[in-house]
N, C-alpha and C positions, 0 to 999 in steps of 0.2 A: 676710502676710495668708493664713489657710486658704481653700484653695480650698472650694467649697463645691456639692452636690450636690443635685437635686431629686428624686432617686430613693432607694431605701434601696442603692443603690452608694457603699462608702466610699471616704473622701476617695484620695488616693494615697499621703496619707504614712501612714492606719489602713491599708491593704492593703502597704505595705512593709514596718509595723511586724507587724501578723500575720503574713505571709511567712516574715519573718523568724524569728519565734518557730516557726512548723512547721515549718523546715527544723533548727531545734535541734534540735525534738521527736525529728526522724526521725534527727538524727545521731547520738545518744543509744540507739541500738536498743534502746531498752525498752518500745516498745510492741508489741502480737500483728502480729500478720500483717496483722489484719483492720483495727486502729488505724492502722497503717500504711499500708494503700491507703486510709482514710478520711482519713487526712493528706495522705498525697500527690495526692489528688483536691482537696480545700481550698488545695493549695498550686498547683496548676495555676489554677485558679478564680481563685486570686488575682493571680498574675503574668499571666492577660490581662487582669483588671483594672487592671493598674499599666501593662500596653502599653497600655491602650486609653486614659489619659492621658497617657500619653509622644505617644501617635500625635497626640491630640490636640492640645496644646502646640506638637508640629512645624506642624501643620497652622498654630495661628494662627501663629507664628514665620514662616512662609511666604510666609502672604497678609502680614504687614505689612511684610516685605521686599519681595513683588513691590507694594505698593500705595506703598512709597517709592523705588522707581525700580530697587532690585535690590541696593541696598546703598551705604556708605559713600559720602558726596559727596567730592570733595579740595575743601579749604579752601582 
């Protein structure tokens, strides 16, 4: 199921997938200087976007471990 946003922040997997594609762009060294620090600025942008759903995810992962007693019951 895609996750799904009520901001114009995209999802994690559109910000992995752009990422992705700017760090080709720049490894490629065919863009100016100045294409380059506008990439590498975009590519910043987008990897705290991709933490700031990693962070989040931890976060629920957390509460619904501490909210089921901290983990694993033995059977």
């Amino acid at each position: 199921m895609p996750e799904e946003t009520t901001d114009d922040r995209p999802t994690y997997e559109q910000a992995r997938e752009e990422l992705v594609d700017v760090v080709r762009r720049l490894e490629t060294g065919a863009a100016t200087l100045e294409e380059s620090l506008a990439l590498w600025e975009r590519g910043e942008a987008l990897a705290a976007v991709c933490q700031d759903w990693l962070d989040g995810a931890r976060a629920k992962l957390d509460a619904a471990v501490a909210r089921d007693g901290g983990g694993p019951k033995p059977s």
